[in-house]
Residue, then its C-alpha position, 0 to 999 in steps of 0.5 A: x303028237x302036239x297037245x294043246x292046252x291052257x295053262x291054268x283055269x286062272x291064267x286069264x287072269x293073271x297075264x293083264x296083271x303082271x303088264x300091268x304091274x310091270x308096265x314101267x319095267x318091261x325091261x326086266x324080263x332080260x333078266x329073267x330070262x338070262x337068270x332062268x338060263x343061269x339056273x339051269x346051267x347051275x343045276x348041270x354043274x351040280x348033277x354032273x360037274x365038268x368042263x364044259x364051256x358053260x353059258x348063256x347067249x342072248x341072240x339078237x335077229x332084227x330082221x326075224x323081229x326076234x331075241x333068243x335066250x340059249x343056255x346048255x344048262x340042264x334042259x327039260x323033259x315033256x314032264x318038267x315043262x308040264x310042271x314048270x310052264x304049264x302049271x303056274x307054281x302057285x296054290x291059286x289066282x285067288x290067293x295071289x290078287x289077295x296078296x298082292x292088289x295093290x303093293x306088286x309093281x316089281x314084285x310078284x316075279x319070283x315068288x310064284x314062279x312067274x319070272x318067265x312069264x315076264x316075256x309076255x310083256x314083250x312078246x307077241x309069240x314065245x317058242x321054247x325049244x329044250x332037250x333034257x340031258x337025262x337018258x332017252x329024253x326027247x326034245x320038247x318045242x312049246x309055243x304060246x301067243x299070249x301065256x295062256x293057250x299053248x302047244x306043246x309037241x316033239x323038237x328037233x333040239x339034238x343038244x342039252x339045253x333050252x332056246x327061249x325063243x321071243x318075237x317081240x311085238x310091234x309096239x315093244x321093237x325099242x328092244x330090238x334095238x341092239x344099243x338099247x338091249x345091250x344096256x339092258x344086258x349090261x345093267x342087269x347081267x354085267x356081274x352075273x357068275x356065269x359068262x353071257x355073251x351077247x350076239x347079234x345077227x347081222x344083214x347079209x354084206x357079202x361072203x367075205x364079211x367077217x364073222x363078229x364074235x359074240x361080246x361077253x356082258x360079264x367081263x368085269x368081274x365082281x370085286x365085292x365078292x373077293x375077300x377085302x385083304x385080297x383087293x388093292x387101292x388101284x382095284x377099288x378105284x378102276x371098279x369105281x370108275x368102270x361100274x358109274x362112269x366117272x373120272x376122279x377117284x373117290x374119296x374112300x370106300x367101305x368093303x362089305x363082307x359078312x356071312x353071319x348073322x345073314x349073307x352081304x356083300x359090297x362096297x360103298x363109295x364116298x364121292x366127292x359131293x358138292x355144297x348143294x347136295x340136295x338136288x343131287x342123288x348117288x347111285x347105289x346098285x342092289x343084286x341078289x346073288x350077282x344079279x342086279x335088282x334096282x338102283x338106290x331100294x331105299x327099304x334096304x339102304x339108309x336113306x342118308x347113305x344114298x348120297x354115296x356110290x356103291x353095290x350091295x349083294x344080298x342073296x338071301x333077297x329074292x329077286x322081287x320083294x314088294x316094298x310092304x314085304x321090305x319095310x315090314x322085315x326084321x331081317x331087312x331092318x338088321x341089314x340097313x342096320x348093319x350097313x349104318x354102322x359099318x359106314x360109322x366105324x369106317x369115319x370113326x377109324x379114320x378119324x382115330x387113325x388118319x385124322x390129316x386125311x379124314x380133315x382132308x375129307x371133311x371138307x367134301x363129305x361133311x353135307x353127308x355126314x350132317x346128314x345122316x346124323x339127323x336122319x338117323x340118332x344112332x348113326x349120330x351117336x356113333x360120329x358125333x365125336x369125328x364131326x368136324x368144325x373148320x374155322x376161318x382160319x383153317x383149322x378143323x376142331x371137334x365140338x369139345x375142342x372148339x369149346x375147350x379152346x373159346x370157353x374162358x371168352x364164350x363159355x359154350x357159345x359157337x360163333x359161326x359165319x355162313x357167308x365170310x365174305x359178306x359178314x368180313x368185318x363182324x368175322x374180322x371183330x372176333x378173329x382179331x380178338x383171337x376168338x374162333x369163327x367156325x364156317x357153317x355155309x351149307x343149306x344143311x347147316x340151318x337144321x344142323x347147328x339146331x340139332x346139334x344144340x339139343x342133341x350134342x349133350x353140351x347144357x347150355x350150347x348156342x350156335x350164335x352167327x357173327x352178327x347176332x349180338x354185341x355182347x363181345x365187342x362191348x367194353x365195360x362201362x360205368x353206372x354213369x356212362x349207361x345211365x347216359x348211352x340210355x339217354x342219347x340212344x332215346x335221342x337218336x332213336x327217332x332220327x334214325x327211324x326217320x331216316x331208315x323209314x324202319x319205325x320198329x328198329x330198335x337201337x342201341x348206344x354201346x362202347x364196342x372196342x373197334x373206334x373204327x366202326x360206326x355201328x353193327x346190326x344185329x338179329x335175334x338168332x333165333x328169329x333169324x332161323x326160323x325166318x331162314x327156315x321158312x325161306x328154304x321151304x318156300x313158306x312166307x311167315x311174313x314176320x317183320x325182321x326184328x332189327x337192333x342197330x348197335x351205335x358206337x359211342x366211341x366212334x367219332x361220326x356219332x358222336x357228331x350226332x350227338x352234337x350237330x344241329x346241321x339236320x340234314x346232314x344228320x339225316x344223310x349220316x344216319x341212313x349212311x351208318x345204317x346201310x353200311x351195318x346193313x350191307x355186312x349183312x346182307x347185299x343192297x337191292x337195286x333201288x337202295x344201291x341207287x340211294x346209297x351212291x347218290x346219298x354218298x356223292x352229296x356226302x362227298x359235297x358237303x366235305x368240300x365245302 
């Protein structure tokens, strides 16, 4: 005899709740449905262990509008589906909507037995057929339209096991689409520990059409699981390749294995990552216990590590936790502690061991590593002796040997360029003085070398551009030939204002020891940086660039100035000079191009004449 029923006084209530909080997730009632199927496979093998050809299997009927979910788990009697389906496992709606408005998108599934319901997102009609393997028991069929009113009556099921039967609405048919379901399974069951084949109805084509044999989602197995003793190079890298769809190999990988003080498993990835890696994001794959979770749960995850590929497998993690339930959680926090070291002992041990392959690295990883050292101290306090410093020559220095090598000409001065083309000649004055110009050209590097500045334990370190001062290309000069460089910079002081139209430049008469350069511009580092700074985060500080033109007093053209009355040509020299220090900094815009070939044309004339 059918019986009918609702299937809680406050079932009305929570149907609109968990479409609305899902309603950008829908796709996770696969899941929930493949992992109610393994369940109950898991709890059969446990009772009566054989076997048996253990599975699940998604149908797909396009024609019936229909998704089947088969297992030959463990089945249910009359009572089960009365205490599992009707009876919504909670202590009340009251205490739910108390505990959950507001903070449940994706996470209310699983903690009040909820996760079939997820099928009513979907579903316009759900229809459960089930047989319990315990003696005597009767086949159960359960009907629902909307996961509140149900009937429940005697099946016709003669196997062990249930059906979960979806007809899925007009509005949800994306999923009846065989690629697009298929995605889904793959995504969220490719790993799952029991064997879940996909199978698809297909139209009538004639009695001598092949039958398609049902594909298995979860052919790859899970290599993290196995023990990292017990897994080879080759193995890492096709599961790299296989699990995001990439072609290069990666450049090293951290495998995860830990039962005590809590259960994890993974491994993670280091790409290669490109120059600009702030637009771009990794791929880190979060499962519980085989089943997928989400991609990159950063309450989980170090923030920085998210430029990295990788899975992690915690099974003492529900299925769903609200994101206050994650960031709250001392238990989380340990994991994304624990995972933060791991990566730091890996680059640790291999600078310690393999520094020629770790330098190999450097170049690739650096960005990352920049990273996570401002975003995280203690990750930061764990590499800061791996990170490395390349010079313009090649070569990769720590902090402490870059100073130990520079210290008796720059005490703890860090000359860098960010740009070796465009700044080659004040590069060439260091390295031809044999003096270390390490490359800082990433968008991170602003905000690193300031860091590093404060928090690296070195008093008195300064990150100085190659262009930010003269002070080591000077020669030394007597009282008297100060006293008269002061007097002729007065002089040309006004000259070469008129000639740059720039009335806040400040210049400067100095004996540099390359004779060939006429003059170097320089910029207060500092000033530079914050100007920089406000640049990158699209903030206009309107600060007028605080420029030093550095004359060379032992450079024949100004001496020329010093002496020539000819006005014009003392104009058109000092606009020259300036721009050419200009351009060693920075490229002229099209306008001062314009000027700058014209003026050197008539420079050209009057060396003719």
């Amino acid at each position: 005899m059918a019986q009918t029923g609702n299937i809680s006084i406050h079932a009305q209530n929570i149907m609109p709740i968990i479409k609305r909080w899902l309603y950008s997730d829908k796709d996770i009632f696969v899941r929930e449905m493949v992992s109610n199927g393994c369940d109950a496979i898991t709890k059969e093998k446990l009772l009566h262990p054989s076997e048996a050809d253990y599975r699940v299997t998604v149908t797909l009927d396009k024609a019936a509008q229909e998704i089947r979910f088969s297992d030959n788990g463990i089945g249910m009697t009359a009572e089960e589906v009365e205490k599992y389906i009707n009876q919504v496992a909670f202590s009340g709606a009251e205490e739910f909507l108390k505990n959950y408005e507001g903070d449940a998108k994706g996470g209310i599934i699983g903690h009040f037995g909820l996760g079939f319901y997820s099928a009513f997102m979907v579903a316009d009609k759900v229809t459960i057929h089930t047989l319990s393997g315990q003696e005597g028991a009767q086949p159960v069929r359960w009907i629902s339209e909307d996961g509140m009113a149900f009937t429940m009556e005697d099946g016709d099921r003669n196997e062990r096991g249930t059906d979960i039967i979806l007809h899925i609405s007009e509005e949800e048919k994306e999923f009846l689409d065989e690629f697009r379901l298929r995605e889904v399974l793959k995504r969220y069951c490719g790993f799952m520990a029991t064997p879940v084949y996909f199978d698809v109805v297909k139209e009538e084509t004639g009695e001598d059409a092949p039958a398609k044999e049902p594909e298995l989602i979860n052919a790859t197995p899970a290599l993290w699981l196995k023990m990292p003793k017990d897994c080879t190079d080759e193995e890492y890298k096709s599961f790299y390749k296989e699990v995001f769809h990439v072609y290069e190999d990666p450049l090293f990988y951290v495998h995860l294995n830990v039962d005590y003080p809590f259960n994890l498993k993974g491994i993670l990835y280091f790409p290669k990552l490109t120059q600009d890696f702030g637009t771009r994001e990794g791929q880190i794959k979060m499962f519980s216990g085989q089943v997928f979770v989400a991609d990159n749960i950063k309450e989980v995850i170090p923030e920085f590590l998210m430029l990295l590929k990788g899975v992690i497998d915690c099974p003492d993690l529900p299925l769903n936790v609200s994101r206050s339930f994650l960031q709250n959680d001392g238990y989380v926090k340990k994991l994304s502690a624990y995972i933060t070291r791991k990566v730091a002992d890996k680059l640790t041990g291999l600078f310690n061991t393999e520094r020629e392959n770790y330098q190999t690295y450097w170049d690739d990883i650096h960005p990352f590593v920049k990273y996570g050292c401002l975003r995280d101290n203690k990750f930061f306090d764990q590499v800061k002796d791996t990170l490395m410093f390349k010079t313009i020559g090649g070569q990769y220095l720590t902090l402490q040997e870059y100073l130990s090598k520079n210290e008796g000409r720059l005490g703890k001065k860090v000359i860098y360029t960010n740009d070796a083309t465009r700044q080659a000649a004040s590069v060439s004055m260091y390295t031809d003085d044999n003096i270390d110009v390490v490359v800082l050209d990433t968008l991170i590097d602003l905000n690193f070398l300031s860091f590093m500045e404060y928090s690296a334990g070195v008093e008195g370190l300064q990150f100085v551009r190659v262009d930010a001062d003269s002070e080591t290309f000077r020669k030394e000069m007597t009282d008297e030939e100060k006293k008269q460089a002061e007097e002729s910079a007065a002089s040309l002081a006004d000259l070469f204002k008129a000639a740059t139209g720039n009335d806040t430049l400040t210049l400067k008469l100095e004996s540099l020891k390359d004779e060939a350069l006429p003059a170097m511009l320089v910029q207060d580092e500092q000033g530079r940086r914050f100007s920089e700074m406000g640049r990158i985060y699209g903030q206009d500080f309107k600060l007028p660039e605080q420029l030093t033109l550095v004359l060379n007093s032992e450079n024949a053209v100004v001496k020329s100035l010093t002496k020539s009355a000819d006005e014009e040509k003392n104009q058109l020299l000092a606009a020259h000079i300036y721009d050419l220090a200009r351009m060693s900094t920075r490229p002229l815009e099209k306008d001062e191009i314009t000027t700058f070939l014209s003026r050197s044309n008539k420079l050209l004339e009057m060396l003719c004449k």
